[in-house]
TIPAVEX-18519 format. One line per field, with one value per residue: x, y, z of N, C-alpha, C in turn; residue in three letters. Coordinates in steps of 0.05 Angstrom, whole numbers. Example, Ala and Ser with C-alpha at 12.3 -4.5 7.8 and 13.67 -1.06 7.14 Angstrom:
BEGIN
npx = 264|257
npy = -114|-45
npz = 156|142
capx = 246|273
capy = -90|-21
capz = 156|143
cpx = 264|258
cpy = -66|1
cpz = 156|157
palo = ALA|SER
***
This chain:
BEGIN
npx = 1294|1301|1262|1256|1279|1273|1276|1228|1178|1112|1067|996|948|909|879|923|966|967|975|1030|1058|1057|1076|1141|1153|1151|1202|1235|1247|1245|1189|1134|1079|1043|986|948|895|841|852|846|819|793|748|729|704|662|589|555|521|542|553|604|625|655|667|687|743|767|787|819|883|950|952|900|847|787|721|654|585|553|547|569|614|601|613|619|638|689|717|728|755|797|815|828|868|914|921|934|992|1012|1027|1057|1030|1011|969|928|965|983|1026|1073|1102|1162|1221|1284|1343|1411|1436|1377|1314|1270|1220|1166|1113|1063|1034|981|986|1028|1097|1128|1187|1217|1258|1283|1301|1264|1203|1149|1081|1014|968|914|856|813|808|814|766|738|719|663|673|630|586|572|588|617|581|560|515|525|568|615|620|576|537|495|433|389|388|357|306|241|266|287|332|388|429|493|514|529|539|562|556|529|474|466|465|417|378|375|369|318|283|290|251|258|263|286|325|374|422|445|500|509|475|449|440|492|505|551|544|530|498|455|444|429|367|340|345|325|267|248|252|227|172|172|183|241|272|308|343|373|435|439|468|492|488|489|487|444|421|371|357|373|403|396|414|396|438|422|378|396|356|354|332|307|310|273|317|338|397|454|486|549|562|616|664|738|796|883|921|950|984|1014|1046|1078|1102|1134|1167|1161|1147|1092|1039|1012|945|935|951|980|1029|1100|1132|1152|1125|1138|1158|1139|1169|1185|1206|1236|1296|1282|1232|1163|1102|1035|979|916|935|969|944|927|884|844|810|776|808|843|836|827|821|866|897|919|965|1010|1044|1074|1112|1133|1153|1189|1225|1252|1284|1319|1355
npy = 2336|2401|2446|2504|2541|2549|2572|2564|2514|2505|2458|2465|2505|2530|2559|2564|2554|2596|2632|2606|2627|2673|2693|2670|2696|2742|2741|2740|2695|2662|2641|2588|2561|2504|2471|2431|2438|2491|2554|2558|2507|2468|2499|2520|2470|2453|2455|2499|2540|2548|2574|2593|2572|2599|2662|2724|2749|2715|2671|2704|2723|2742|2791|2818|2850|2817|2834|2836|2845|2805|2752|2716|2693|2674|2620|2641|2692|2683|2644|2699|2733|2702|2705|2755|2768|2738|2761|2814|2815|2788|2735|2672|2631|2565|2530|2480|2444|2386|2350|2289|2271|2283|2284|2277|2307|2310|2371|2396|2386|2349|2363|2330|2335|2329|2381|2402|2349|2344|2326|2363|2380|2420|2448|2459|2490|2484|2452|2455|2422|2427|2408|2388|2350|2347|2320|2267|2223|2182|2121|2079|2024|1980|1945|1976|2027|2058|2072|2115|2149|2158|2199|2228|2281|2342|2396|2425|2435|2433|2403|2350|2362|2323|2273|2218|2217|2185|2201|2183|2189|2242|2285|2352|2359|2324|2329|2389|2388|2353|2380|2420|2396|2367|2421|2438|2403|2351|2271|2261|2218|2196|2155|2135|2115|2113|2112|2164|2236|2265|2316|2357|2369|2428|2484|2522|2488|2424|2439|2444|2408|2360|2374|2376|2323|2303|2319|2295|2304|2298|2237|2197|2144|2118|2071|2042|2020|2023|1972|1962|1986|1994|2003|2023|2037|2025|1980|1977|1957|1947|1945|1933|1893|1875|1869|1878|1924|1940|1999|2051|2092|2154|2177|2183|2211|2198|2224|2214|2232|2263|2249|2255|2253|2192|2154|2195|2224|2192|2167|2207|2201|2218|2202|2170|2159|2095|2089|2140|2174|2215|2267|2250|2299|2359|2396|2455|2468|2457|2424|2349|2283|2298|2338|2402|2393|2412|2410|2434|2473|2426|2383|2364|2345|2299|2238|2270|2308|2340|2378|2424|2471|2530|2573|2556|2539|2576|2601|2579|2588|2626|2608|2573|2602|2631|2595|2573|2614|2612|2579
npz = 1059|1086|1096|1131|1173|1251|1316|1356|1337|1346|1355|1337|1334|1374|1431|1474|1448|1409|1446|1473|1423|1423|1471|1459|1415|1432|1464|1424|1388|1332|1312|1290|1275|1273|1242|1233|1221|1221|1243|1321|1321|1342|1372|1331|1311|1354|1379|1337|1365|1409|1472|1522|1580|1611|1638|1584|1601|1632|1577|1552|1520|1510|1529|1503|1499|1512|1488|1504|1495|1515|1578|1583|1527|1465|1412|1360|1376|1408|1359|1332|1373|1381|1327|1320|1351|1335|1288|1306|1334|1286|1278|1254|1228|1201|1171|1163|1160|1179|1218|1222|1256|1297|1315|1351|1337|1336|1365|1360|1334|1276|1240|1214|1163|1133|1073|1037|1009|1005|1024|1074|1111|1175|1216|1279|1340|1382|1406|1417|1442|1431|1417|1452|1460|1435|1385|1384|1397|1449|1438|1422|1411|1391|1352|1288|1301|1267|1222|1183|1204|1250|1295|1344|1339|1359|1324|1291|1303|1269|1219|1248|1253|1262|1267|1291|1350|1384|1441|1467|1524|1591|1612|1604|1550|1532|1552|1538|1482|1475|1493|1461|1412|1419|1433|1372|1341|1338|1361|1423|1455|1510|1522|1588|1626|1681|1732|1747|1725|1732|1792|1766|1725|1688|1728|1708|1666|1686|1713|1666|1633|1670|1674|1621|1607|1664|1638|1591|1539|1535|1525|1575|1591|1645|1678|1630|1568|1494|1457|1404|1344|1283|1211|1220|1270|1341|1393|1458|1528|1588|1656|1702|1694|1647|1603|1539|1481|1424|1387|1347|1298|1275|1270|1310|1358|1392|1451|1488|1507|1506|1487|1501|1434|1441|1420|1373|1418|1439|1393|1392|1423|1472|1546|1569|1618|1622|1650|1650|1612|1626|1596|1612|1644|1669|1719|1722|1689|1645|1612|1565|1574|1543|1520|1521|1487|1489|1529|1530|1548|1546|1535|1573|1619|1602|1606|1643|1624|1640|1666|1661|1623|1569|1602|1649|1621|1591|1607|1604|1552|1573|1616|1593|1541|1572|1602|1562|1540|1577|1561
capx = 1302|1295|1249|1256|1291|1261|1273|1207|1155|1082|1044|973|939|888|886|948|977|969|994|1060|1072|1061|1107|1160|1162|1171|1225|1252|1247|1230|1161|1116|1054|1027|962|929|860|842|863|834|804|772|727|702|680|639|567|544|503|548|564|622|622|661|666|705|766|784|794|835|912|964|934|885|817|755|701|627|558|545|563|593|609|589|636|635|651|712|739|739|775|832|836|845|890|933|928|952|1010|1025|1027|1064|1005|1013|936|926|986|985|1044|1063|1124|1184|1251|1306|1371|1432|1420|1356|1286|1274|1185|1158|1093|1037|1017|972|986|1060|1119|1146|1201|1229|1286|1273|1309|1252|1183|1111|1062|997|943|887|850|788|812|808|739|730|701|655|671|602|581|553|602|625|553|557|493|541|581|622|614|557|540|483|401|373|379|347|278|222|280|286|359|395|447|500|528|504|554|548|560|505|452|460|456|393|354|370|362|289|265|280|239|277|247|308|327|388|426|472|509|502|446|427|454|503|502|568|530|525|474|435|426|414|341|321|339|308|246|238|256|207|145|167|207|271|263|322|346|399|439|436|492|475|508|494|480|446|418|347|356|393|394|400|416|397|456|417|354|403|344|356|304|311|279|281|343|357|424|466|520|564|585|629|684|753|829|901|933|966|1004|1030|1064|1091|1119|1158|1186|1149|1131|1057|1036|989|935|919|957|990|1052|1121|1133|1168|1099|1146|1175|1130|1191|1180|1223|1256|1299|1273|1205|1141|1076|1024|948|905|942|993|926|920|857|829|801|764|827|853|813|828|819|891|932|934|992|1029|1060|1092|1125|1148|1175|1213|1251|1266|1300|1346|1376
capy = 2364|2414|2476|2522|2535|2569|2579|2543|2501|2504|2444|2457|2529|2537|2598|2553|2546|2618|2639|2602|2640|2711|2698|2666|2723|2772|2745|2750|2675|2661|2619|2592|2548|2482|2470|2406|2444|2515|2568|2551|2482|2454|2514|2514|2450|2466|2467|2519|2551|2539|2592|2586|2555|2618|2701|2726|2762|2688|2671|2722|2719|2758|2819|2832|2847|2796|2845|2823|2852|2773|2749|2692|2692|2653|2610|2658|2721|2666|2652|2730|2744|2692|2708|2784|2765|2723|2777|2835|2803|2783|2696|2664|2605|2555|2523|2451|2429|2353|2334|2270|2264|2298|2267|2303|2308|2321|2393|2401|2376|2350|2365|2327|2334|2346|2398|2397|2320|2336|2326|2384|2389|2432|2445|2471|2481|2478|2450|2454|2410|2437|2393|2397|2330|2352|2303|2249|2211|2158|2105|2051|2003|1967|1948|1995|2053|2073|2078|2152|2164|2158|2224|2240|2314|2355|2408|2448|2418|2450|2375|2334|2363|2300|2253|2200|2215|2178|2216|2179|2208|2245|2309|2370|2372|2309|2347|2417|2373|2339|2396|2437|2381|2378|2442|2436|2379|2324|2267|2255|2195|2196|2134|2148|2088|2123|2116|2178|2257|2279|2347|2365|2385|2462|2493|2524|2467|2408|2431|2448|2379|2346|2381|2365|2298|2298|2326|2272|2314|2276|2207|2189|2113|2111|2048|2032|2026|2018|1944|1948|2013|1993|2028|2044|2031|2026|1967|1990|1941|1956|1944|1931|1877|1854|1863|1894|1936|1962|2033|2065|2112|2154|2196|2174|2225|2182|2246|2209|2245|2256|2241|2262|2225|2178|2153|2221|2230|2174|2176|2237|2195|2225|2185|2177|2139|2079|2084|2167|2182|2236|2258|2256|2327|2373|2416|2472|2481|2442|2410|2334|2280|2296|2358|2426|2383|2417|2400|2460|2469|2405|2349|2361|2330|2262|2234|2288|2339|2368|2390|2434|2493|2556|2595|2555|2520|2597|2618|2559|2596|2653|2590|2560|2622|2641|2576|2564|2637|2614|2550
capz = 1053|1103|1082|1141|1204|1268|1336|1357|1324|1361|1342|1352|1340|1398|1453|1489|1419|1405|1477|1468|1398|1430|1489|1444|1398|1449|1470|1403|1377|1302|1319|1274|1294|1250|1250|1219|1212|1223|1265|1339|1299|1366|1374|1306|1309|1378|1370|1323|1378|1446|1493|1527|1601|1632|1622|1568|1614|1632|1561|1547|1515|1494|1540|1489|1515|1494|1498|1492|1508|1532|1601|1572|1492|1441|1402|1345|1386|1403|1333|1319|1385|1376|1300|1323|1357|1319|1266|1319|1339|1258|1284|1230|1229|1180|1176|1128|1157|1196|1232|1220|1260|1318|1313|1367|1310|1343|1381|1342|1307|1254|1245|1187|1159|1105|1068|1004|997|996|1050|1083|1134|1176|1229|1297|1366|1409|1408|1435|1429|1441|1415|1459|1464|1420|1357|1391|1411|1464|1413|1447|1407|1382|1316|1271|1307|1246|1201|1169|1216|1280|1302|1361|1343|1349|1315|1280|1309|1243|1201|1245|1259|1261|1268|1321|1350|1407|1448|1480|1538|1607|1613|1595|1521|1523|1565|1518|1460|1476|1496|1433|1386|1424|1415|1345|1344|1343|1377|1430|1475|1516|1540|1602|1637|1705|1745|1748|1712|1768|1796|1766|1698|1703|1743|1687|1654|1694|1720|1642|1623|1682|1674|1607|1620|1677|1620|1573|1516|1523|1549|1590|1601|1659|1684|1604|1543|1473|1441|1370|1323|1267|1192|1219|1298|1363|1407|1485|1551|1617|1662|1725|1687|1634|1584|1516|1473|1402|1375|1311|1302|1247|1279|1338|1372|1418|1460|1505|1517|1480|1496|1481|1416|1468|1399|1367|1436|1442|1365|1390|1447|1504|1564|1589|1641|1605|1649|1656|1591|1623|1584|1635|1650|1692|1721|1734|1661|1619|1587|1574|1578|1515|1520|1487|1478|1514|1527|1532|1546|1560|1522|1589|1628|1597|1602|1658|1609|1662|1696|1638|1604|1563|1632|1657|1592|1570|1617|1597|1543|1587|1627|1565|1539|1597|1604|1533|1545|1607|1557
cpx = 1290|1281|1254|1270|1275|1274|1252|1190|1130|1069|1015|965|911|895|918|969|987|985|1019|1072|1078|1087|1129|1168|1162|1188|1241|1264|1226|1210|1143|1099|1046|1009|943|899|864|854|831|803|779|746|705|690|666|618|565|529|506|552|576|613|625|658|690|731|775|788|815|868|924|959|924|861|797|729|678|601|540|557|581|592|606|610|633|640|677|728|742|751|793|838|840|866|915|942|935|983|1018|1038|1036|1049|1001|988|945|950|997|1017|1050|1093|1149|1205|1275|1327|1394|1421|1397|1329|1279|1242|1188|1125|1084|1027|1011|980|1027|1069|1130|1163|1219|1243|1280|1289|1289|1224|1167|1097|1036|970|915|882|820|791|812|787|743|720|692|663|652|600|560|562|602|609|563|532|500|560|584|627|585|550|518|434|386|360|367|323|257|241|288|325|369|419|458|516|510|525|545|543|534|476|448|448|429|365|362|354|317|282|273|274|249|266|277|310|361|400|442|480|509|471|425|452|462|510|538|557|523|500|452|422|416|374|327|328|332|285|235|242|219|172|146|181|234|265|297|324|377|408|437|467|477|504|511|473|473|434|392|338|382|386|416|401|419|419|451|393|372|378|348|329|316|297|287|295|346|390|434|490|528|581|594|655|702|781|851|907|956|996|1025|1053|1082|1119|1147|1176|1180|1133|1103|1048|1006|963|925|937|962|1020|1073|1126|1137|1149|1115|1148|1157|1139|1191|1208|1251|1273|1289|1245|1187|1116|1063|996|938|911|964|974|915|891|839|823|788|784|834|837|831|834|853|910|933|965|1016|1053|1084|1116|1139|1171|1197|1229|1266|1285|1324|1361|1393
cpy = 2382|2452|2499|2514|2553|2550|2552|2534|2496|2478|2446|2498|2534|2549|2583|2554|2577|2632|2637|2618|2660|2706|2692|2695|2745|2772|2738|2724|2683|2634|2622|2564|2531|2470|2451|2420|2477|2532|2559|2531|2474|2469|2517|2488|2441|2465|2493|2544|2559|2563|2583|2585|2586|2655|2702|2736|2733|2671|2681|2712|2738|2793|2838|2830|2840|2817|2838|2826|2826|2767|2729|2688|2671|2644|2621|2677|2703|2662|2679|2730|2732|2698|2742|2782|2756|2750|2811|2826|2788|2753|2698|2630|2589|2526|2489|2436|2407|2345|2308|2250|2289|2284|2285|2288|2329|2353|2415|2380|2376|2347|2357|2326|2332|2363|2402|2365|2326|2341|2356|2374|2412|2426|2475|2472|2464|2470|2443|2436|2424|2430|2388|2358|2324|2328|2277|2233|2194|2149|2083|2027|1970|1962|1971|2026|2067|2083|2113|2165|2167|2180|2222|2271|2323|2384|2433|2423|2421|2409|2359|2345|2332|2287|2241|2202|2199|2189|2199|2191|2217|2264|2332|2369|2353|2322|2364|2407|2367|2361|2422|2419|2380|2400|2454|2414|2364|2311|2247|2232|2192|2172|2149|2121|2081|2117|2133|2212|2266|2307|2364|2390|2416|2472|2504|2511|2444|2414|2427|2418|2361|2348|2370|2332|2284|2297|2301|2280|2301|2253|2204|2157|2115|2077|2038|2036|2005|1991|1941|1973|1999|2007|2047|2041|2031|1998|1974|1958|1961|1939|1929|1897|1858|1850|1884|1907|1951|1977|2033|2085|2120|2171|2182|2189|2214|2213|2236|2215|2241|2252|2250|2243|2215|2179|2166|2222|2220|2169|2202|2231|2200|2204|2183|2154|2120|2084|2117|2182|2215|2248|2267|2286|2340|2399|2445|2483|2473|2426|2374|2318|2282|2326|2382|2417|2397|2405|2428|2458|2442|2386|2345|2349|2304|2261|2253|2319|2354|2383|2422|2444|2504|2570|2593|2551|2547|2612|2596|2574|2611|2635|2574|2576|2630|2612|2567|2603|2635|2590|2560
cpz = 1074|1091|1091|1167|1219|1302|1353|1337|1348|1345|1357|1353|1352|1413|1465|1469|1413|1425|1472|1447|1403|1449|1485|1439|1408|1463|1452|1393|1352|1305|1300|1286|1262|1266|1226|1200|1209|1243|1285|1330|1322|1374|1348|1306|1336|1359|1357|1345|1405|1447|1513|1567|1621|1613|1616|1577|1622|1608|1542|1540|1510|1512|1522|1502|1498|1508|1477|1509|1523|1563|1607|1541|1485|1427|1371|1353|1393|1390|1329|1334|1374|1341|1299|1328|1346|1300|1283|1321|1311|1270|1261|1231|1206|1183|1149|1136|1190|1207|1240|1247|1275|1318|1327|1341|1316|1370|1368|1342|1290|1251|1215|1184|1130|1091|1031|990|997|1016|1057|1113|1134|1216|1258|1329|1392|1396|1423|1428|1445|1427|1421|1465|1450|1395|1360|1411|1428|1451|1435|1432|1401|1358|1309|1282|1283|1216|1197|1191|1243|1271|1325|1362|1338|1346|1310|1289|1288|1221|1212|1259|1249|1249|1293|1323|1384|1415|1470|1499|1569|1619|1611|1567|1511|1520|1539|1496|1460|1478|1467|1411|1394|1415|1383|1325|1330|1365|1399|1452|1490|1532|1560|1614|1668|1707|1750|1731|1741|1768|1780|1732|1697|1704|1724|1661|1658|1700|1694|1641|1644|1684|1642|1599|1635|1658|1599|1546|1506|1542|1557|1596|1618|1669|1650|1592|1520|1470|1408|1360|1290|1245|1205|1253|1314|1383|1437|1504|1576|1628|1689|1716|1671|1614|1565|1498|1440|1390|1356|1323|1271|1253|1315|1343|1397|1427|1487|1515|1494|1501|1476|1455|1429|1437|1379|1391|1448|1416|1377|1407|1477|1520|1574|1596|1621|1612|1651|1622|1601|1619|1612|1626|1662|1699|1725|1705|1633|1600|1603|1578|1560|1515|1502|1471|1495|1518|1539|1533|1554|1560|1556|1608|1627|1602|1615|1644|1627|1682|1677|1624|1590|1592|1650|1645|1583|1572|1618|1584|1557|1601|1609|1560|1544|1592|1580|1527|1555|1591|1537
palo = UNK|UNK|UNK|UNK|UNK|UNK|UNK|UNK|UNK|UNK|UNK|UNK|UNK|UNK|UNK|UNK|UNK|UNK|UNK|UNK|UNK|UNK|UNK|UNK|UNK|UNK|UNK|UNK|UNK|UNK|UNK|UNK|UNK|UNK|UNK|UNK|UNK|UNK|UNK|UNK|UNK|UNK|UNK|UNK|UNK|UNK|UNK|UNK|UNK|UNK|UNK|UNK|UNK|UNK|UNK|UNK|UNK|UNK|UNK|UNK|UNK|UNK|UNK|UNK|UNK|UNK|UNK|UNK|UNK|UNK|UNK|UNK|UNK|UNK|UNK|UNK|UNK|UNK|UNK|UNK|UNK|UNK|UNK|UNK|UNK|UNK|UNK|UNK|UNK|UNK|UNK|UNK|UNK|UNK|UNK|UNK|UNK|UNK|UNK|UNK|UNK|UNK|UNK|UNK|UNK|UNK|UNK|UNK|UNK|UNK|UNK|UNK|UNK|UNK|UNK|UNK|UNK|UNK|UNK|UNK|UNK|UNK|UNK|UNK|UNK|UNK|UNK|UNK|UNK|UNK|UNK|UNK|UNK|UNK|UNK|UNK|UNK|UNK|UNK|UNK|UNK|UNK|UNK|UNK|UNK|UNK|UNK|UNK|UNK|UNK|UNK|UNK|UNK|UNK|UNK|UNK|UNK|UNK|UNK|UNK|UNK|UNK|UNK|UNK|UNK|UNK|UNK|UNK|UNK|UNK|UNK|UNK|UNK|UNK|UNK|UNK|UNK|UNK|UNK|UNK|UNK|UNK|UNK|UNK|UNK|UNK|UNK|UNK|UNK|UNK|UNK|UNK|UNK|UNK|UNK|UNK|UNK|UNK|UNK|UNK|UNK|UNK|UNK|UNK|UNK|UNK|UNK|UNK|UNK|UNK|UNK|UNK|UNK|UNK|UNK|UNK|UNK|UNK|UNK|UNK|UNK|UNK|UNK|UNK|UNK|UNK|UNK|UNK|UNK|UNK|UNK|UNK|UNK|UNK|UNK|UNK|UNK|UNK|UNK|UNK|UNK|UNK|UNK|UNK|UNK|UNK|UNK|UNK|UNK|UNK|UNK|UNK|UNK|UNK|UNK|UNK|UNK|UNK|UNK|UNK|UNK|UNK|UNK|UNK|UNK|UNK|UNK|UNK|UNK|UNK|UNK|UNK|UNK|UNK|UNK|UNK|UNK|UNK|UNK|UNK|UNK|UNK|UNK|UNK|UNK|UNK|UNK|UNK|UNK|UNK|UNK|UNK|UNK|UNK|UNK|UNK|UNK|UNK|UNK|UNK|UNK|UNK|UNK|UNK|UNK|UNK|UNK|UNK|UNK|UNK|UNK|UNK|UNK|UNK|UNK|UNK|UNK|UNK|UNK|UNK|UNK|UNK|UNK|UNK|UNK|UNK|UNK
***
């Protein structure tokens, strides 16, 4: 049974997500946006504490102005901009609701989903996908991944004061991590698989975490990967000796990166190359290989999250917009 008709369907309410809705609806499409989680979901579940990489004028959507006495905001001056925004521009944002499913139907879509445990569909010319790549972890694949005391998100340093934590990873989001969870003592140990933390890590935080590194605050093991997570430990292998070592562990955040849902996009019919998982796509129009299908924001990056920010998936929409105008 078909609930609603529109114009477009947005899957995915994040700044790229939001973008596409504004420049739809000013060109006078009935757009509404489904959204599994919250509005701009990926940011709320950001550290509690992050500040954002760049300054708030390259964040920016909708030509509303992100103003902030910071020189780069904080990821709650973030949710308030984009939920001003959303609520200037009156978004028709429909939050709680999972997408389980894209089916082209004749000269149409047929979007099925979830909401409140019960089926909804609805009926759509054109759609976006705009996902992001935040929902999906890199998993290593070890035993004892999936213990309740293992997380690929991190979050709030407050719960584990005088707790032994191991941080996989050697990025940025590892680094920040490690040196917060330190100074709120947490006794921290970081595996990385690399040899050494490479300069790409941003400038104001590599020296703090090599210095406290260097004093002895966070121990560092490079050339390492952990083999086996278990209730009250970690067992680590050097890469280079080939000798293993197990500590006490009470928390383990595997922050190893994340990826599109290769399998959602595939479900919908869209092509992506196996080994970069980047979906087929016409870089000019955004439209994939499915007619009247788009791809929008980072998920159009495949595995190279570092290619694809906020700062460039925002002017997606305006390119979207426009060509779903000229059909």
């Amino acid at each position: 049974m078909i609930h609603q008709v529109y114009d477009v369907v947005i899957i995915g309410a994040g700044p790229s997500g939001l973008s596409c809705a504004i420049e739809c609806q000013r060109a006078g499409l009935k757009t509404v946006i489904l959204e599994k989680g919250c509005l701009v979901n990926s940011i709320y579940h950001f550290p509690a504490n992050m500040i954002f990489f760049t300054t708030s004028d390259l964040l920016e959507i909708g030509e509303i102005p992100f103003s902030t006495t910071n020189v780069k905001p904080t990821r709650d001056e973030g949710l308030n901009y984009y939920k001003r925004v959303a609520q200037f521009y009156k978004l028709d944002i429909k939050t709680g609701h999972p997408v389980s499913g894209v089916a082209r139907s004749n000269d149409s879509f047929l979007i099925r989903g979830e909401f409140q445990q019960k089926p909804f569909a609805m009926e759509s010319k054109f759609v976006v996908i705009a996902t992001g790549y935040f929902d999906q972890p890199n998993v290593l694949n070890i035993p004892g991944e999936n213990l309740p005391k293992v997380s690929h998100y991190y979050s709030d340093p407050h719960p584990f004061f005088d707790k032994d934590v191991v941080i996989i990873g050697g990025k940025n989001s590892a680094c920040i991590s490690a040196l917060e969870l330190h100074r709120y003592g947490a006794r921290v140990i970081l595996i990385h698989r690399r040899d050494e933390i490479k300069e790409s890590v941003k400038y104001w935080v590599l020296p703090d975490f090599l210095n406290r590194v260097k004093e002895g605050g966070i121990k560092l093991h490079t050339n390492s990967f952990v083999t086996e997570i278990q209730e009250n430990s970690v067992t680590i292998m050097n890469s280079e000796t080939h000798q293993s070592v197990t500590i006490p562990n009470d928390f383990v955040f595997a922050l190893t990166g994340y990826r599109p849902n290769a399998d959602f996009l595939k479900s919908c019919g869209i092509h992506a190359a196996a080994d970069t998982l980047i979906p087929e796509h016409d870089p000019e129009t955004l439209e994939t290989n499915i007619k009247g299908l788009y791809i929008a924001g980072s998920v159009s990056a495949g595995i190279f999250t570092n290619k694809l920010f906020i700062e460039n998936g925002r002017f997606h929409g305006r390119v979207i917009a426009e060509n779903i105008a000229k059909s």
